[in-house]
N, C-alpha and C positions, 0 to 999 in steps of 0.2 A: 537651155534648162538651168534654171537658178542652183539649183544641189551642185550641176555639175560646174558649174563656173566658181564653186563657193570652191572646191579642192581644187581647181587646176593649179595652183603653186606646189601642189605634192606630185604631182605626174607629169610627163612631158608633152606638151602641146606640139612644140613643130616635131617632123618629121625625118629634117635635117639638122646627122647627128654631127656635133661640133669636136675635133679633134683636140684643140687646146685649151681645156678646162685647167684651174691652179687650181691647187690645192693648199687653204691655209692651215698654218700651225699658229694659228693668232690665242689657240685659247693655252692654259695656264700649263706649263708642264710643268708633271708630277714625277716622283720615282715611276711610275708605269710608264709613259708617257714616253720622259727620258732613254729609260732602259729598252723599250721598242724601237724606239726610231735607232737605235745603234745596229739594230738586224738587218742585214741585206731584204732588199722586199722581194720574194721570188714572183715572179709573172707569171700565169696560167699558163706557162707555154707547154704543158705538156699534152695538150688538146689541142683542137681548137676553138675561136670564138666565135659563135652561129649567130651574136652580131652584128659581125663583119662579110654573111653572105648575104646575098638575094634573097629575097623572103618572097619577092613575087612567083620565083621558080622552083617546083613544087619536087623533093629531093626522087632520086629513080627508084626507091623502095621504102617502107617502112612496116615490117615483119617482126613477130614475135614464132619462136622455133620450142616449140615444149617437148621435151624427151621423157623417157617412160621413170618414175619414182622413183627413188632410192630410200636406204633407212637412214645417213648419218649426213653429216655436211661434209665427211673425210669424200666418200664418195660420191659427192654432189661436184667436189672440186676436180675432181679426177675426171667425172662426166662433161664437165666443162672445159677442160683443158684437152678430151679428145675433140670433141664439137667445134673447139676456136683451129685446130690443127683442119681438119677435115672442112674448114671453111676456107681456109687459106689455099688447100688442094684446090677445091670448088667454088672459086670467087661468084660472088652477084655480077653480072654484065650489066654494074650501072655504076654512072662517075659522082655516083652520090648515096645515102642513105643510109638507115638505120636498121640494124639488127639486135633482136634481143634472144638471148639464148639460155633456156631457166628449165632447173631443175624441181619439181617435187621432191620436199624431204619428209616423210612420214611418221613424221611426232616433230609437238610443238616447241620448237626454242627463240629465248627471245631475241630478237632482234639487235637489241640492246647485249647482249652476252657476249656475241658474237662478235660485233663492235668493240668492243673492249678488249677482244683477243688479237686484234689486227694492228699491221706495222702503224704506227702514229702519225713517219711522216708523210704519207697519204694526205688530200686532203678530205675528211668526212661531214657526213651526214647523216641525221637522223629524226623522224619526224613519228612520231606516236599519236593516235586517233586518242582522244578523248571517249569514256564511257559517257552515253546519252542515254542510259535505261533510266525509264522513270519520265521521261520527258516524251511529248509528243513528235513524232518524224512527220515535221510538215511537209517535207521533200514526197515523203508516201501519199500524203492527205493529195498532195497537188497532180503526182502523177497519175492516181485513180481517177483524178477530176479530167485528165485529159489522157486518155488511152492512148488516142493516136500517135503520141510521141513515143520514138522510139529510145526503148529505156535498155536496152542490153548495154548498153556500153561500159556502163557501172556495177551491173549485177552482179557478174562475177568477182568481184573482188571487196563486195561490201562487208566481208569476215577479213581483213587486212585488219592486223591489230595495228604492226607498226614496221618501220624500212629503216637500216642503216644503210648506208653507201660509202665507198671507198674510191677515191680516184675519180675523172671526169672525163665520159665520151667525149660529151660535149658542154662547152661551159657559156655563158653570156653574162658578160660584164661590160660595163661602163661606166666612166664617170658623171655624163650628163642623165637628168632624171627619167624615168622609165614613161618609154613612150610607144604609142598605139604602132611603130615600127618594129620597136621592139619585141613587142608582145609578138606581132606577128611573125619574129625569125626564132620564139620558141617554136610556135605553133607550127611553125614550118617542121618542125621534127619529134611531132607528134602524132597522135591518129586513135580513134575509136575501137577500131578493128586492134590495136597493139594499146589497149587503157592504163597496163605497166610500167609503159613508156613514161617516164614523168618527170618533170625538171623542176627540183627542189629547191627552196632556198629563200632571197628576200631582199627586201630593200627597205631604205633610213626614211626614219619616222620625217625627215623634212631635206628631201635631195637636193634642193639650193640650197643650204647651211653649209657653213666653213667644216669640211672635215679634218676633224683630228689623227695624229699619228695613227694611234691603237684605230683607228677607223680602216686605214685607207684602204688594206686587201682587199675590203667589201665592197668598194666604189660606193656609189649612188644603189647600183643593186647589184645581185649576186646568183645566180641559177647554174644549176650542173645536173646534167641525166648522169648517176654515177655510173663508175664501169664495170664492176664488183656490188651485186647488191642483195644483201638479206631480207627475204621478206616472211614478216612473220603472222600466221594467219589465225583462229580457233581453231586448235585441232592438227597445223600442218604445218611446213615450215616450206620454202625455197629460196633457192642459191639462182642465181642467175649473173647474165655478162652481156652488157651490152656496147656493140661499137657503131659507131658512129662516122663517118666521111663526108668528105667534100672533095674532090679535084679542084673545084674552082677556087678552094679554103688553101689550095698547096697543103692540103693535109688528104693524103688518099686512104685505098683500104687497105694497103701495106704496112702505111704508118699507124694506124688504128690499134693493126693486129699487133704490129710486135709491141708496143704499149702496153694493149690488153693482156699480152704472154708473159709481161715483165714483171704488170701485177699481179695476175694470177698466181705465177710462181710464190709472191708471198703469202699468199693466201693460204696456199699448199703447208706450208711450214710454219703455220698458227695452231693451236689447239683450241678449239671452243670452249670456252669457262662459264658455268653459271658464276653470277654476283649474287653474295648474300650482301643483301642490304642494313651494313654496321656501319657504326662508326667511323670515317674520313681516315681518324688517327693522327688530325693536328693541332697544331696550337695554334691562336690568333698573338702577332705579336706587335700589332696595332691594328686599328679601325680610324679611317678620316672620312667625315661626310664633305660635301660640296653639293650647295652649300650650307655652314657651317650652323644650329643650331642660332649662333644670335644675328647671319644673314637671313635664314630662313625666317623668320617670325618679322619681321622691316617687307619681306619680299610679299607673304600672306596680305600684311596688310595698307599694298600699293593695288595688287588687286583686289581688293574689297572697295577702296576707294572708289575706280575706275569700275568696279560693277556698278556701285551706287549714284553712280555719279548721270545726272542725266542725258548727257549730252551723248552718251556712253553706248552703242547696242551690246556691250562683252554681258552677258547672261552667266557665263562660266569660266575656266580655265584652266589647265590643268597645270601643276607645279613638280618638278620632279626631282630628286636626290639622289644623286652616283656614292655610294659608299664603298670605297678602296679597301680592302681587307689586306695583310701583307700574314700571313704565314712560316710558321719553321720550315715545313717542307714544301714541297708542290701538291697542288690539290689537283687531283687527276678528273677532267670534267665531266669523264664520261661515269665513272664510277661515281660525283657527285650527282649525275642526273638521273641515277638509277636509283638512290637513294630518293628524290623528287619523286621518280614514278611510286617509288612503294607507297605515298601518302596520298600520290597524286592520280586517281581511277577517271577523277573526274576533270581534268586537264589535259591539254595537251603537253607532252614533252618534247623538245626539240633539240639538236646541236647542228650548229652553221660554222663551217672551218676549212674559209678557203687556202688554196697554197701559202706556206708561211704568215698563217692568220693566227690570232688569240681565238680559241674555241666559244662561239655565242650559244649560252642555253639557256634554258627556259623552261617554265614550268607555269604554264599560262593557261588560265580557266576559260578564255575570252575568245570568240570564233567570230572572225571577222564578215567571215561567208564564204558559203559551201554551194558548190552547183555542179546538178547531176544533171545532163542534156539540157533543157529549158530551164528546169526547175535551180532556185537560188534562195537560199537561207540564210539569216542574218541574226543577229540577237543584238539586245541592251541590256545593258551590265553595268551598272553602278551603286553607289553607295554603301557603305563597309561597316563591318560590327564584327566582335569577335567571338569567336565559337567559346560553349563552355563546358566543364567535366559532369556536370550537373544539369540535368534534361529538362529539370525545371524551371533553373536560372536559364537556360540557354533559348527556349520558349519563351520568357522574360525579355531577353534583347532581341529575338524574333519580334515581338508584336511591336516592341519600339521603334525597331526598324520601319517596321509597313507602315505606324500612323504617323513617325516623324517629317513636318513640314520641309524641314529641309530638304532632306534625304529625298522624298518625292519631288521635289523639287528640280535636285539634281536627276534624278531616276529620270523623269517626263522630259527634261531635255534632252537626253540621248535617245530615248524609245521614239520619239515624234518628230526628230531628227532626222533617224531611218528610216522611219516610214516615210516619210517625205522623198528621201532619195530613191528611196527603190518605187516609188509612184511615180518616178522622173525615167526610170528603167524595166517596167515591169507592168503588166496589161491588167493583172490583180496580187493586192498583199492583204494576207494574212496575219492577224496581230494574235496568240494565242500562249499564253494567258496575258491579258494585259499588265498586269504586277503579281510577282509571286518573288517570294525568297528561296534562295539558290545557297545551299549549304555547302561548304569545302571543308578541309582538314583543320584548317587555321582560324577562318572566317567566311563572314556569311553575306550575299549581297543581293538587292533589289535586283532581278532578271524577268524576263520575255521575250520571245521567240518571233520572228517577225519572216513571213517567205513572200516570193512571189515567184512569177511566171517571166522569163525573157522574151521579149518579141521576135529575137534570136538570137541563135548561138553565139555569132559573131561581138555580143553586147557585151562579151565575158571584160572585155580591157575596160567598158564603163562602169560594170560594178565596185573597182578596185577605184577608178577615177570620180568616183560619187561617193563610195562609202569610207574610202579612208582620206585623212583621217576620222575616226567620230569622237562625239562630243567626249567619250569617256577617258580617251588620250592626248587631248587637242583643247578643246572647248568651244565657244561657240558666241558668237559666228568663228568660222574656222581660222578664216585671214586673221580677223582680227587676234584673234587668240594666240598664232601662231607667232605676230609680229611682239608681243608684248612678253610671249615665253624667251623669244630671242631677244630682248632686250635684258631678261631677270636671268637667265638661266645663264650662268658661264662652264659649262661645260656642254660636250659632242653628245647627243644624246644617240646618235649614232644608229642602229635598228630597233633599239631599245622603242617599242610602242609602234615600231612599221609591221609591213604584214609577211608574216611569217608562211610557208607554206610549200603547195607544190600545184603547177598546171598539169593538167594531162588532158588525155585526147576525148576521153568521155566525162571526167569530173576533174575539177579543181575545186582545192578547198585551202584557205589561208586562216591562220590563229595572230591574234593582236601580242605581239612580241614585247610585253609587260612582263613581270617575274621573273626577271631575268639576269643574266649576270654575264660577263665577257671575262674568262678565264687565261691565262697567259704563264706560261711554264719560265718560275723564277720571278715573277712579277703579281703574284696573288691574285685576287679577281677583281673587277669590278661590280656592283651591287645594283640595280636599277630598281627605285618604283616611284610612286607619281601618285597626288589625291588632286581629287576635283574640289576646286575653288569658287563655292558662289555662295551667294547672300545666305549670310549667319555662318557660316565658317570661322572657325577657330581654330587660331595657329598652333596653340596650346594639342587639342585633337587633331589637327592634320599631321603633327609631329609625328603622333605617338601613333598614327593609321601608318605610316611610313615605316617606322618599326615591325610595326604589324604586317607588314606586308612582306618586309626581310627576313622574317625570323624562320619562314621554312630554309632557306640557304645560311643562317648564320647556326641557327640550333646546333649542326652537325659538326660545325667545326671549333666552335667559341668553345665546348668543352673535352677536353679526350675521356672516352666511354671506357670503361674496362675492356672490350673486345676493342684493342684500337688497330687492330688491322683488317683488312678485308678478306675475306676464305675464299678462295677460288676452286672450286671442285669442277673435276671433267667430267663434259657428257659425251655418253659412247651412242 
């Protein structure tokens, strides 16, 4: 299949994984850079890695244990700490497998609150649904089309607003790029029947790239079924604990438990805090792009050359710009990305931070693709305008949006891109609406909605191996695009535009890891965003769409607001 031969340089082809990968530090260091590699790098060792087992050997259980409601999280923690005791009385009689152990809590708190009230040096996560009201659920259109497919696996949980996690059952990492082996030693520890089960996390917009210091924790990619996990639903809340073993990992159910007893204990001794979403409460005490305002504009237009250029098939390209922010104090990530969520209904939010890692978030409008049993959903997402205070004006740069040639331009490359790959994976796609404009807080962009039908389940590693990257991160053709970003770009761009997300045993859904930033305690953040590059592009506007695209993360901090500290109030 031509789609898929077009990304196999982002995912892994063989099977067999290679033990000694290098790692360069070829690209420029910076004060972040510098001041990171001076940290001891801690190893995931307090798990184990799933993989490094058998994937062909199918684990002796995987159970989810639901106990009867409670009112508070105080006693959600307590219910769980008798459950992990009482499983240790009454071991599983199997030398493998997964438990999950979850309480209903009866009123809504978020997800994200809770997260913020927990030990730091944990490693965390956190992944928030994006709102779709207002938009068509092609996943529903398609499963109506086919009854016979069985659809429980997802149902339950499709009021899931959003999941924090603390600490890792189980964790899967590597330095070599993520491959159909891989995937299947998540899958090994997942299940339909247990659809909570789920291994969160991500991997680098281009796995053969020289990784940077601030990269490395992440490898190539990153996934943890956390062990400690909030979920927050409409209406409801749960706590839950899941562990995880192997015998043949030399990580049994003994070592699981007391892991899991060591975090829970601090779980116990947090207080749940809502976030009012104010003010950071810092100063910026420089800002440096890379690159640099007079590389950028030389950089624009080499590729504009090379689009023009006959001999040429590059159609598009995407460019992208790390802005280093250094701050008075430390900007706390989790409280920066709850400020993102308040603006952000119509995004995904996320944080990725593995053991002794800088905190990756995001605050990403862009869904790389969702799939519930068969059914698989994808969107195109390009070209930029900015929002305005005025309904009239703002209706003004709407209709310029939709008749502008470029823009359609760029828009038709990514929408007929996908469609093409998912007709290389899928038995029928649905294109619905074929252009419409998609509003956010900041700005507004050409979108479309694009599904189909898998021929099976097992297709779920080709969707990720066909659709990413797409044109609206990468450009197009993909190779080429990618070889010519590697040549301009001097910096890691690291997960910055890979795909963000979680597998699970009835759905997986991954968001395009764009608006985002890489936060590091002492080291300020880093900035990521990226415009698409093709015929009639202007360096002069691509500059100033980059800004546009920063200013939800820099708004909050570049001024201190009269409330400059954050209110933490308890919920009983």
């Amino acid at each position: 299949m031509a789609s898929l031969q077009l990304s196999s340089h982002f995912l892994g082809k063989n099977t067999t994984k290679h033990n000694s990968v290098s790692i360069s530090h070829s690209y420029s260091q910076t004060p972040f850079t510098r001041l990171f590699s001076r940290k001891k790098f801690m190893s995931c060792s307090m798990s184990m890695n799933g993989c490094h087992g058998d994937f062909k050997t199918p684990l002796g259980t995987i159970e989810t244990r639901t106990m009867a409601a409670v009112l508070s999280p105080t006693a959600a923690t307590e219910r769980l700490i008798s459950a992990v005791s009482e499983l240790k009385s009454q071991p599983p009689p199997f030398s493998s497998g997964v438990v999950r152990l979850q309480v209903p809590i009866e009123q809504q708190i978020g997800a994200i609150d809770w997260l913020q009230a927990q030990n730091e040096t944990h490693p965390r996560c956190f992944f928030s649904r994006r709102s779709d009201v207002g938009r068509p659920d092609l996943l529903l259109d398609l499963a109506s089309q086919n009854e016979n497919g069985n659809g429980n696996g997802g149902s339950s949980d499709r009021d899931l607003v959003s999941v924090a996690g603390i600490g890792s059952a189980v964790f899967f990492r590597d330095l070599d790029p993520f491959s159909h082996d891989d995937w299947r030693s998540i899958r090994r520890f997942l299940s339909s029947k247990s659809p909570l089960i789920r291994a969160y996390g991500g991997m680098r917009f281009d796995p053969n790239g020289k990784i940077s210091v601030e990269w490395e924790p992440f490898g190539a990619f990153y996934f943890a079924v956390p062990q400690v996990e909030f979920n927050e639903f409409g209406g409801s809340s749960m706590l839950a604990a899941t562990l995880a073993w192997d015998d043949e990992l030399s990580w049994t159910l003994e070592n699981a438990i007391e892991s899991l007893q060591e975090t829970m204990l601090q779980v116990v001794s947090s207080v749940v805090m809502r976030l009012r979403r104010e003010s950071l409460g810092v100063s910026v005490l420089s800002k440096n792009h890379v690159p640099t305002k007079g590389a950028y504009y030389p950089a624009v237009e080499k590729a504009l050359e090379i689009i023009k250029h006959k001999s040429s098939s590059l159609s598009k390209v995407v460019l992208a710009r790390n802005s280093r922010v250094i701050t008075d104090v430390d900007i706390d990530p989790i409280a920066w990305l709850a400020q993102l969520q308040s603006e952000g209904q119509d995004a995904y939010q996320f944080c990725l931070q593995p053991p002794g890692a800088p905190a990756f978030i995001g605050n990403t409008p862009e869904r790389l693709f969702q799939r519930n049993q068969l059914g698989v959903c994808s969107e195109a997402l390009a070209a930029t305008r900015p929002r305005s205070a005025s309904t009239t004006r703002d209706m003004e740069i709407e209709r310029d949006l939709l008749t502008s040639p470029k823009d359609d331009l760029e828009f038709s490359i990514v929408r007929e891109n996908i469609r093409e790959k998912l007709n290389s994976i899928c038995d029928q796609v649905v294109v619905k609406p074929q252009k419409t404009v998609r509003k956010l807080a900041r700005v507004q962009h050409l979108y479309s909605q694009l599904a189909g039908k898998l021929r099976r389940e097992d297709d779920e590693f080709d969707i990720l191996a066909a659709l990413h990257p797409t044109p609206a991160v990468c450009g197009l053709p993909a190779e080429e695009a990618r070889l010519l970003i590697k040549e301009i770009e001097s910096f890691d761009r690291g997960m910055y535009a890979g795909p963000i997300g979680f597998f699970g045993g009835g759905e997986s859904e991954f968001a395009v890891g764009i608006r985002s930033a890489l936060v590091e305690k002492g080291l300020g953040a880093l900035i990521y965003a990226g415009t698409g590059i093709v015929a009639g592009s202007n360096p002069t506007s691509e500059w100033n769409e980059l800004d546009l695209k920063i200013s939800q993360f820099t708004k909050s901090i570049e001024y201190k607001a009269a409330a400059t500290t954050t209110t933490l109030q308890t919920i009983n």
